[in-house]
C-alpha distance (Angstrom), angle and dihedral (degrees) to the residues before:
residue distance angle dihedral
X1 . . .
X2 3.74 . .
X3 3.82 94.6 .
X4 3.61 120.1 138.8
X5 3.95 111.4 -114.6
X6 3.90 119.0 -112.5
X7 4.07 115.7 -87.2
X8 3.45 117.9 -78.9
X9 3.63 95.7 23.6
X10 3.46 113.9 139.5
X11 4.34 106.5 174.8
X12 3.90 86.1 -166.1
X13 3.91 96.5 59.6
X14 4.11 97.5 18.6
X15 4.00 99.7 89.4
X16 4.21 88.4 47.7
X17 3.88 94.7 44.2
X18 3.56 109.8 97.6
X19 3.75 140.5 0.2
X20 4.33 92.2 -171.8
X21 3.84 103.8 116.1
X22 3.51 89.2 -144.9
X23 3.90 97.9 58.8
X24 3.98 86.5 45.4
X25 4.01 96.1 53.7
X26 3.99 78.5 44.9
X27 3.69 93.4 53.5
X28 3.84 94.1 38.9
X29 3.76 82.4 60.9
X30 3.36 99.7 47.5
X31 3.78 88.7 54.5
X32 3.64 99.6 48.6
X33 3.88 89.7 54.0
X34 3.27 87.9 50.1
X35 3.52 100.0 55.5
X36 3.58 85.0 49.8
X37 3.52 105.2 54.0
X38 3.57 98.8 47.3
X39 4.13 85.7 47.5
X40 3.70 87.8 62.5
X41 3.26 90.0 40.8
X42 3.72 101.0 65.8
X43 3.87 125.0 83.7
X44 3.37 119.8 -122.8
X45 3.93 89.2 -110.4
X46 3.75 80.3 64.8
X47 3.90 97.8 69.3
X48 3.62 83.6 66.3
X49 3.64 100.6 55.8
X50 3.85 104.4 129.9
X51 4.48 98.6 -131.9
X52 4.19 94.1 -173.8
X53 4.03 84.8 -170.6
X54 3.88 90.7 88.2
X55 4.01 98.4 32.4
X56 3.75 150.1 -32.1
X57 4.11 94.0 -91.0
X58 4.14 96.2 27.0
X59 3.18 121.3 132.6
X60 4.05 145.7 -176.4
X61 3.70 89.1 -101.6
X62 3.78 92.3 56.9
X63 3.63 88.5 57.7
X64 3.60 94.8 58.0
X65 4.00 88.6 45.7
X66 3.39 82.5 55.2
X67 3.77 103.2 49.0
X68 4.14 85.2 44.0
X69 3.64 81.1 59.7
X70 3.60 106.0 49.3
X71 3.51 98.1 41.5
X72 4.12 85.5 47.4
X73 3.69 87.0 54.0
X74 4.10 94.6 46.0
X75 3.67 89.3 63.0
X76 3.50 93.5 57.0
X77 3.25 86.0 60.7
X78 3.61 95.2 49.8
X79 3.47 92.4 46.8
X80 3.95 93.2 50.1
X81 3.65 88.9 49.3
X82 3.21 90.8 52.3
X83 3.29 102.6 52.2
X84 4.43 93.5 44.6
X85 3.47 82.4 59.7
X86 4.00 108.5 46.2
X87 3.15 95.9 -108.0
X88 3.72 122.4 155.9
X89 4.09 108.7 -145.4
X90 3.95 109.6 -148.6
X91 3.67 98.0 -122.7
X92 4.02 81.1 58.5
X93 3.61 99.5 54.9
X94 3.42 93.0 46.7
X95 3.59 100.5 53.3
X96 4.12 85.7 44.7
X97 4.01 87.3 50.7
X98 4.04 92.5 48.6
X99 3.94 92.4 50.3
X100 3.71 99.5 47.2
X101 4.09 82.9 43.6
X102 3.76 82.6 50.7
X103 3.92 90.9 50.3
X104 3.78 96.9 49.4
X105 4.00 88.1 49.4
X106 4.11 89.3 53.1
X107 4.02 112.5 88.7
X108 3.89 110.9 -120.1
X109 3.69 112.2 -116.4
C-alpha cells in the first residue's frame, strides 16, 4: 500500500530470523500494530487508491478486505486448535463464568 516497512525489517531474512517463541509473539505484535496504525492512518481517499500490482480494478481498500479476512480466518484456526487440544480460549471462560454467575443470581422456582 506504498507504506514504508517498520525498521529493521528485512523481508529477505525476516521468515528465517528466529525460532524463540518469545521473539515471534513479539514480532506478531509488532505487526498487528502496525497494520493498525497505518489503517488509521489512511484517508478515506486512500481506500480508493488504484495498486495495479494485484489486478486491473484492485484497490487499497481490497487489501484491507483482504487482511480483515486473513486474520478472520487465522483465528479460526486458533480457535480450532484450541479446541482439538482442550484448550479453554479466554473469551470462553469468561462467557462460561458470567452465565453460571448469572444462574446463581436467578431465584429458583
Amino acid at each position: 500500500m506504498g507504506a514504508a516497512p517498520p525498521a529493521g525489517y528485512d523481508r529477505k531474512t525476516f521468515e528465517k530470523s528466529t525460532t524463540d517463541k518469545a521473539k515471534i509473539i513479539e514480532e506478531l505484535n509488532k505487526s498487528w500494530e502496525y497494520a493498525q496504525k497505518t489503517i488509521q492512518g489512511m484517508a478515506n481517499s486512500d481506500f480508493a487508491k488504484l495498486l495495479p500490482k494485484l489486478g486491473p480494478d484492485a484497490n487499497e481498500g481490497d487489501v484491507i478486505y483482504i487482511l480483515v479476512a486473513d486474520a478472520h480466518e487465522h483465528l479460526g484456526q486458533i480457535i480450532a486448535y484450541a479446541r482439538v487440544n482442550a484448550i479453554v480460549p479466554p473469551w470462553t471462560a469468561a462467557a462460561a463464568a458470567a452465565a453460571a454467575a448469572k444462574k446463581t443470581q436467578q431465584p429458583q422456582k
